[in-house]
C-alpha positions as CSV (number, residue, x, y, z in Angstrom):
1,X,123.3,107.2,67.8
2,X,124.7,108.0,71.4
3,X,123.8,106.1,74.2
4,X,124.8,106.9,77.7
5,X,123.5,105.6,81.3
6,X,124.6,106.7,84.7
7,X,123.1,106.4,88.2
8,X,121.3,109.3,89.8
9,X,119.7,110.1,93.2
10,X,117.3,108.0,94.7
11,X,117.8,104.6,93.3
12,X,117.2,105.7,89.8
13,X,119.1,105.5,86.3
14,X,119.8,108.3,83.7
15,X,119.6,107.2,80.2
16,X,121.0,110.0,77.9
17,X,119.6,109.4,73.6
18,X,121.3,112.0,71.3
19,X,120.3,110.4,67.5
20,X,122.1,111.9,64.0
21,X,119.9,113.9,61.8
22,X,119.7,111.2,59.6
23,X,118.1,109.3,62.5
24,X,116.0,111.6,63.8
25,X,114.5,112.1,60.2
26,X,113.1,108.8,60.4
27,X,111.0,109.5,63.8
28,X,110.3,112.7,62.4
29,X,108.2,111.6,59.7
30,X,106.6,108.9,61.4
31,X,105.8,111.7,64.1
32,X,104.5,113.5,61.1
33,X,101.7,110.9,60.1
34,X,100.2,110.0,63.6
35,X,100.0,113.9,64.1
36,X,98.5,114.8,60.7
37,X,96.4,112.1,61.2
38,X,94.0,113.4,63.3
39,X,94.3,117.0,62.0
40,X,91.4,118.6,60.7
41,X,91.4,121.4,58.2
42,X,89.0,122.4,55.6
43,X,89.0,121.2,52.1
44,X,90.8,117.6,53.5
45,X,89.4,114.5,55.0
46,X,91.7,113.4,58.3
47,X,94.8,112.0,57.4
48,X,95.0,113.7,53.9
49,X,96.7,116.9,54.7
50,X,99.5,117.3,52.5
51,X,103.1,117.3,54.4
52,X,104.1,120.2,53.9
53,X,100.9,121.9,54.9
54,X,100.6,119.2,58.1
55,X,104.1,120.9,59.1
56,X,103.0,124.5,59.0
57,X,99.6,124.3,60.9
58,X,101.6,121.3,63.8
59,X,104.8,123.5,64.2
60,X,108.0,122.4,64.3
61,X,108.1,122.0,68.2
62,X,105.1,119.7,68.2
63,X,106.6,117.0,65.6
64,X,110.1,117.3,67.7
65,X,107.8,116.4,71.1
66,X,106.1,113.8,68.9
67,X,109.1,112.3,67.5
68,X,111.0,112.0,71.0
69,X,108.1,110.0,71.9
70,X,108.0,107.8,68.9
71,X,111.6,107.3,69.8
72,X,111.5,106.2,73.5
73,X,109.0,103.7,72.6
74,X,111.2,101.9,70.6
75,X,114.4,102.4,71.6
76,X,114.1,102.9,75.2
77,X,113.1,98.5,75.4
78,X,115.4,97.8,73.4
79,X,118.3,99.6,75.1
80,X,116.9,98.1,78.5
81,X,116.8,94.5,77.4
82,X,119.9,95.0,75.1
83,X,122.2,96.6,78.3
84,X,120.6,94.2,80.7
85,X,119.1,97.0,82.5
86,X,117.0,96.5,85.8
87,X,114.4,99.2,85.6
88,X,110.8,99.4,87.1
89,X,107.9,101.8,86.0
90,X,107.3,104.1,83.2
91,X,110.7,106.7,82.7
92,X,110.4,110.2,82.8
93,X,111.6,112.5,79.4
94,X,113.5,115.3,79.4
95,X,114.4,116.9,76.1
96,X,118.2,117.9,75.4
97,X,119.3,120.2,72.2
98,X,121.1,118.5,70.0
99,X,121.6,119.0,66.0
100,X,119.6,115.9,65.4
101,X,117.5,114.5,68.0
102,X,117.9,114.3,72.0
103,X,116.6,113.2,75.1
104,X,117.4,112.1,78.6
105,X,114.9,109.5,80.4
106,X,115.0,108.9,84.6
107,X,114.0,105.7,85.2
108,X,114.0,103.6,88.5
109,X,116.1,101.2,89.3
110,X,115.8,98.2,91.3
111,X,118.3,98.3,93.7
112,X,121.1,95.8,93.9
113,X,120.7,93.3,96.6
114,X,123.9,91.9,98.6
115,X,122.9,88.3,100.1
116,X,124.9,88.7,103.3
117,X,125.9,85.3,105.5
118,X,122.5,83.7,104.9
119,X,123.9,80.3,104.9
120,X,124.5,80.6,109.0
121,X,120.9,81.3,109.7
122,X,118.7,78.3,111.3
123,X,115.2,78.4,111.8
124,X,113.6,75.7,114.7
125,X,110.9,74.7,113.4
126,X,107.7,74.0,116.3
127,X,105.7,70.6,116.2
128,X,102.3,70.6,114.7
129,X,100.3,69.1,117.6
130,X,96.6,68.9,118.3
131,X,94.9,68.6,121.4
132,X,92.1,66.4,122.4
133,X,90.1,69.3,123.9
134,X,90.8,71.6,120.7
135,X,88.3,69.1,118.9
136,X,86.2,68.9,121.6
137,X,86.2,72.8,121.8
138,X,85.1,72.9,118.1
139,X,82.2,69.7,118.7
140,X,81.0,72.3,121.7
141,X,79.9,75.0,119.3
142,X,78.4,72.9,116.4
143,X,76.1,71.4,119.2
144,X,75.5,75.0,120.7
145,X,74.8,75.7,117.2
146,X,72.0,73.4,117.7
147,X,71.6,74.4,120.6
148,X,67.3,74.6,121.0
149,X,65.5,77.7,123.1
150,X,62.7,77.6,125.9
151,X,61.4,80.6,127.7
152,X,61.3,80.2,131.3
153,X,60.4,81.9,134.3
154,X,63.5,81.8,136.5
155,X,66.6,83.8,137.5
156,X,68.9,83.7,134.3
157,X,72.2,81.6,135.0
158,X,75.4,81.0,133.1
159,X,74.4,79.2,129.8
160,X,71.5,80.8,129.4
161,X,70.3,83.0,126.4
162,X,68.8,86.7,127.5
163,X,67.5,89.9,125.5
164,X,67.9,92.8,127.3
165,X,67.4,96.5,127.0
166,X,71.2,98.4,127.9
167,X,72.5,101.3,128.0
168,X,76.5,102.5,128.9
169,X,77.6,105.9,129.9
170,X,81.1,107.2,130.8
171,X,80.9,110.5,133.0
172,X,77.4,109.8,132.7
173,X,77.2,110.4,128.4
174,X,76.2,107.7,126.8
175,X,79.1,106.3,124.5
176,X,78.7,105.6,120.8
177,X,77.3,102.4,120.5
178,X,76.2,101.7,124.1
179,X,72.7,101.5,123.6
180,X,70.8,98.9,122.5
181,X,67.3,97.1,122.6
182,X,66.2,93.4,122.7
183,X,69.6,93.0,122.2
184,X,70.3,88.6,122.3
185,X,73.2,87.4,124.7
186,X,74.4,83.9,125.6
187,X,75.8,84.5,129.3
188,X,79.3,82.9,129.8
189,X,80.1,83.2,126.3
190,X,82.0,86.2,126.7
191,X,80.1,88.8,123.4
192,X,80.1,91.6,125.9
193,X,82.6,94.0,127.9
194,X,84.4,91.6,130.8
195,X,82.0,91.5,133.8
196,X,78.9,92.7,131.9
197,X,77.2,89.1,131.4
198,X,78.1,88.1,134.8
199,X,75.5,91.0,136.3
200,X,72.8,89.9,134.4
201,X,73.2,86.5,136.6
202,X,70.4,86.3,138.5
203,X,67.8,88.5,137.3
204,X,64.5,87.4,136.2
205,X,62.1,89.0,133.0
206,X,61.1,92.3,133.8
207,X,64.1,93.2,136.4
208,X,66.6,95.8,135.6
209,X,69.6,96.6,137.7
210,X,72.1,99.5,137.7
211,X,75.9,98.7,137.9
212,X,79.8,99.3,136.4
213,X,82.1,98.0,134.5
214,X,85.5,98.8,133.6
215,X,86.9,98.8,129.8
216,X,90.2,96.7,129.1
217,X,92.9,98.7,128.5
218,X,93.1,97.1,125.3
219,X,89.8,98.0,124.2
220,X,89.1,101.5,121.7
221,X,92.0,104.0,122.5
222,X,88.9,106.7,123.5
223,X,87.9,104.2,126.2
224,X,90.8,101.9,127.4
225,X,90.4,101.2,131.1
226,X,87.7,103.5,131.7
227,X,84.6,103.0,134.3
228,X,81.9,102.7,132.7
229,X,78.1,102.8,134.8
230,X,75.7,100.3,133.2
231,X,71.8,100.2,133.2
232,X,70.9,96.6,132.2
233,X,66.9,95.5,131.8
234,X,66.2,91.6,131.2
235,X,63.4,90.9,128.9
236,X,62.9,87.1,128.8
237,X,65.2,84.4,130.1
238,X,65.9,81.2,127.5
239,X,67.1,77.6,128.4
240,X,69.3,76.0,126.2
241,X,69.3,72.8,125.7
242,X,72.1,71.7,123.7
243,X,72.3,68.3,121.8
244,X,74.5,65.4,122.7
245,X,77.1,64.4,120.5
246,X,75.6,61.4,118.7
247,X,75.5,60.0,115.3
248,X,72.5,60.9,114.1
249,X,74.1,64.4,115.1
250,X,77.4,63.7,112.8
251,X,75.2,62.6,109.9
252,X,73.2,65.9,109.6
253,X,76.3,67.7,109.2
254,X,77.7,66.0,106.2
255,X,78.7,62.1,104.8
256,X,80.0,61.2,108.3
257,X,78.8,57.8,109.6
258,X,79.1,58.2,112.9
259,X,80.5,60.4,115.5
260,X,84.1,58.6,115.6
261,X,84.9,59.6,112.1
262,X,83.4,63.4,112.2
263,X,85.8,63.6,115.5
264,X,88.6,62.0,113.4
265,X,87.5,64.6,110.0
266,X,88.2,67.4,112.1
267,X,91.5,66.4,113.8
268,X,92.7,65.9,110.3
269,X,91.3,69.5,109.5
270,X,92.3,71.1,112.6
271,X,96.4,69.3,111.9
272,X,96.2,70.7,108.1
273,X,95.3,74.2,109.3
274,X,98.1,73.7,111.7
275,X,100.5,73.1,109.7
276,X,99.6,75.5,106.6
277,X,100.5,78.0,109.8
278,X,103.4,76.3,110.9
279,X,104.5,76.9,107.4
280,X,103.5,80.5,107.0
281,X,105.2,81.1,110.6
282,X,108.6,79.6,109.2
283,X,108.6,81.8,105.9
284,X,108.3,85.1,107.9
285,X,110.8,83.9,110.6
286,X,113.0,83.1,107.7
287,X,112.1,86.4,105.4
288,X,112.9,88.2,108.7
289,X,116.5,86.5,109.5
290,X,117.2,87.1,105.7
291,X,116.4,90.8,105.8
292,X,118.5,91.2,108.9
293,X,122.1,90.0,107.1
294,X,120.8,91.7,103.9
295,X,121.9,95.0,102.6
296,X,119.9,97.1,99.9
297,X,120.9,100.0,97.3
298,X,118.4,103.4,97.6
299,X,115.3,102.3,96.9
300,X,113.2,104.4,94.4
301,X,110.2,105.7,95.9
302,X,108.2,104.7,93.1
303,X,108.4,101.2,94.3
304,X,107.1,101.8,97.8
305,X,104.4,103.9,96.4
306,X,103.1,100.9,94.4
307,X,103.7,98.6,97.8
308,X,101.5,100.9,99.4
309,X,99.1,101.3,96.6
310,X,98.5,97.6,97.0
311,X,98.2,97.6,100.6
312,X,95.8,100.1,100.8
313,X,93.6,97.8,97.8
314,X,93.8,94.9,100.0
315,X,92.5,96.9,102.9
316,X,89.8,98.3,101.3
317,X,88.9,95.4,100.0
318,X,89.3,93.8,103.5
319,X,86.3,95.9,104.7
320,X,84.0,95.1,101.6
321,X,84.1,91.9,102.2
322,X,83.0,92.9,106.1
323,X,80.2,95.1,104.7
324,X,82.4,98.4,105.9
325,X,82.9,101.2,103.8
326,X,86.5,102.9,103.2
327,X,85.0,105.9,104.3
328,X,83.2,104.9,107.7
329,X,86.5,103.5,108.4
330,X,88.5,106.4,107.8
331,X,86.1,108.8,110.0
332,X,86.1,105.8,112.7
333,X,89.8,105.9,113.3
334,X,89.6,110.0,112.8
335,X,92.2,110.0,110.0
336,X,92.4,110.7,106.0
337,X,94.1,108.2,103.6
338,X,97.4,110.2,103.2
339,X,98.0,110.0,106.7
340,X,97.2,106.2,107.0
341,X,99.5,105.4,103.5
342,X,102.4,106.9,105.5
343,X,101.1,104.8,108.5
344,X,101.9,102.2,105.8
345,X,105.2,102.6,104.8
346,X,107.3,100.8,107.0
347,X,105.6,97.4,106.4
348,X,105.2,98.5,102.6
349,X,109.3,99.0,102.8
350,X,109.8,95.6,104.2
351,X,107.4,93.7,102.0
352,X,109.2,95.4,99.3
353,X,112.7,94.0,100.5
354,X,111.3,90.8,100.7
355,X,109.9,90.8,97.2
356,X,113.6,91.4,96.1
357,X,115.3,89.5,98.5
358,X,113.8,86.5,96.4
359,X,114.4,88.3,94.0
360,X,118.0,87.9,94.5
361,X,117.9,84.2,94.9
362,X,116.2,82.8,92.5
363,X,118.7,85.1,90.0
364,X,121.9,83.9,92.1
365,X,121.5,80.6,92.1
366,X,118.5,80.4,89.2
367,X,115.4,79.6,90.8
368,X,112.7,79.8,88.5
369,X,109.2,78.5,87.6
370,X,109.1,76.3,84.5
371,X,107.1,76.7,82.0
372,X,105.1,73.4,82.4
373,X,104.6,74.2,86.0
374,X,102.8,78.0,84.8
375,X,100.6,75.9,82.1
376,X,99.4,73.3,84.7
377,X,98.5,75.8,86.7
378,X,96.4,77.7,83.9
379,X,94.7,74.6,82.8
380,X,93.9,73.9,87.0
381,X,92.5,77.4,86.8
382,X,90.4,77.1,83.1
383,X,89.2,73.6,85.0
384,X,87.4,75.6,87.0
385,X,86.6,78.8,85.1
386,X,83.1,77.7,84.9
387,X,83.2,79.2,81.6
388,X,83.5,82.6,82.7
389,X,84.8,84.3,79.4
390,X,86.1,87.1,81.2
391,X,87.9,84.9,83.8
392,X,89.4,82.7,80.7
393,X,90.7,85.7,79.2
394,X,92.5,86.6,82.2
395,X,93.4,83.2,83.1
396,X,95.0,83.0,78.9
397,X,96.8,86.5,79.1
398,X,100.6,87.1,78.8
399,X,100.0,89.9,81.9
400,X,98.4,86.4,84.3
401,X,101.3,84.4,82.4
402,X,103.6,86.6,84.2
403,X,102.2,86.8,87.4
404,X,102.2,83.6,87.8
405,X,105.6,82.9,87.3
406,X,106.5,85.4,90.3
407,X,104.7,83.6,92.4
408,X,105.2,80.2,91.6
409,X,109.0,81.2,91.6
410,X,108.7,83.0,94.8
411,X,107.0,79.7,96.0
412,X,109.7,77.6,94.7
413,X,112.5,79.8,96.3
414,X,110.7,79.7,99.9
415,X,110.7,76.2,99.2
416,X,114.6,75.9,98.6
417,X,115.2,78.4,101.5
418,X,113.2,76.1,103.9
419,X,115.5,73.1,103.0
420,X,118.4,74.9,103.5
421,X,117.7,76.5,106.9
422,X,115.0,74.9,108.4
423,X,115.9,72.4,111.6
């Protein structure tokens, strides 16, 4: 058997299979039983069509095509793992003439990776810091979220909680989404267009008033900076009356026994979220100083097809979880999905380069997940499986197994790179 590989356009590799007669005999008959298995003729149950009968009514053509694929799926992973190959997806087959059996697979590559001067790069990373009136910002809305309600009859003032009856025109049209009824606001909290809650100061239950507002520029695209003219009717005026900060307060929201330690629970919340972003801030900052002494082969295509593939899951599943549907959100922003996966591609090139970027160093200097650290992770995961047999089978599978280990080694080399170049 012949064996031949050789680079191609487009980041991909040529792998050229010419196999003796003798060779190809072997395929060939194998190719003869799955075929004949399924073929039906009268007088024979499936599968018990004599050979030389199975070859007349399949055609010689058909048990070559058969054989060649018989042949790639056991040679072609054996010649990849054999020769060390780095190949991604499923290769394409082209057949060749040959006396015995050929064919030629195109297969992408993934591309070679040079490090650059990585060791010079320094990252500065920023103190995790809370501030008093962060906490106190956060003990503000639980006790607005307690906030109690009492109609009165009065001019409505900052802090207090109208429904009103609105309506919004530009060039006098009514925009999509500008009208409402008994619609709820909390004036000085900021839920509507800047200025809007400030003209409903004032006004008493029953009034309505006339008056514009101007869009920010970095509102919808349709209405950046526009005037807007605004007809506003108040429908009843609440006082709020929100709770002090006591510890009766602090021990309805949880096992806190007192206000001191439900202040001192969510500075310790508030620093852990802090620094989980500190963290995610200094991986991108160094992913990004990587790239930038990084050089890459040709990357195949099929790669940032996949990259966007998965973006464009993530999104949609983004607005599922928001109660949007992909298509509402396609005819909001006034574009189909091909012209929002090529929106996609830049970020889906660079989230590719850092996938092999790390890549690169755990190989170099052989970075890699250990096989205890997968299992303890699986048996974390079973813990809490609930007995989901579904989720158990996942969890137990080689495909999870693997997945795993990329991320846990991708975790372990952002780890390593954060020692190293991290100040």
């Amino acid at each position: 058997m012949e064996r031949k590989v050789e680079p191609v356009a487009q980041g991909k590799l040529q792998i050229t299979f010419v196999l003796s007669p003798e060779e190809a005999a072997k395929f060939e008959d194998k190719a003869l039983q799955h075929l004949s298995a399924s073929l039906n003729l009268p007088g024979f149950r499936p599968g018990k069509v004599p050979p030389e009968m199975a070859k007349q009514q399949l055609g010689p053509e058909a048990i070559k095509h058969e054989a060649r694929l018989q042949a790639v799926q056991k040679l072609y992973p054996e010649y990849v793992k054999q020769a060390e190959l780095e190949v991604v997806g499923q290769p394409e087959m082209e057949a060749i003439d040959s006396p015995g059996l050929g064919f030629r697979l195109t297969v992408a590559k993934l591309p070679e990776v040079k490090l650059g001067k990585w060791e010079k790069i320094k990252v500065a990373q920023q103190p995790v810091k809370v501030d008093e009136a962060e906490v106190d910002q956060i003990l503000l809305d639980i006790r607005e979220s307690r906030a109690t309600e009492a109609a009165v009859d009065r001019p409505a003032k900052l802090g207090d909680q109208v429904e009103i009856n609105f309506e919004v025109a530009v060039d006098k049209v009514v925009i999509e989404g500008g009208q409402a009824q008994k619609y709820p606001v909390v004036l000085g909290k900021h839920q509507l267009v800047p200025g809007f809650e400030e003209q409903l100061v004032g006004l008493k239950a029953g009034e309505e008033k006339e008056f514009s507002i101007t869009f920010p520029v970095d509102y919808k695209k349709d209405l950046a900076g526009k005037p807007a003219q605004v007809r506003a009717k108040v429908l009843q005026v609440w006082e709020r009356t929100i709770p002090e900060l006591t510890d009766d307060l602090a021990s309805s929201l949880g096992k806190f026994a007192s206000a001191a330690e439900l202040k001192t629970k969510l500075n310790e919340n508030l620093s852990a979220e802090k620094t989980e972003q500190e963290e995610q801030r200094l991986e991108k900052a160094i992913l990004d100083e990587l790239l930038a002494v990084a050089s890459f082969d040709a990357i195949a295509q099929v790669l940032l097809e996949a990259e966007v593939d998965k973006m464009i899951h993530e999104f949609k599943h983004s607005l599922e979880e928001r109660g949007l549907k992909w298509v509402d959100y396609l005819q909001n922003i006034k574009k189909d999905e091909p012209a929002l996966r090529q929106e996609f591609e830049p970020q889906a090139t660079k989230r590719v380069k850092s996938a092999l970027l790390l890549r690169a160093f755990a190989k170099q200097y052989k970075l890699e997940a250990t096989d205890s650290a997968i299992e303890e992770e699986i048996e974390h995961s079973l813990h809490h499986a609930g007995g989901d047999e579904r989720l158990i089978a996942r969890l137990q599978s080689d495909d999870y197994h693997d997945y795993l280990r990329y991320v846990l080694t991708n975790q372990l080399v952002l780890k390593w790179l954060k020692e190293k170049l991290v100040e």
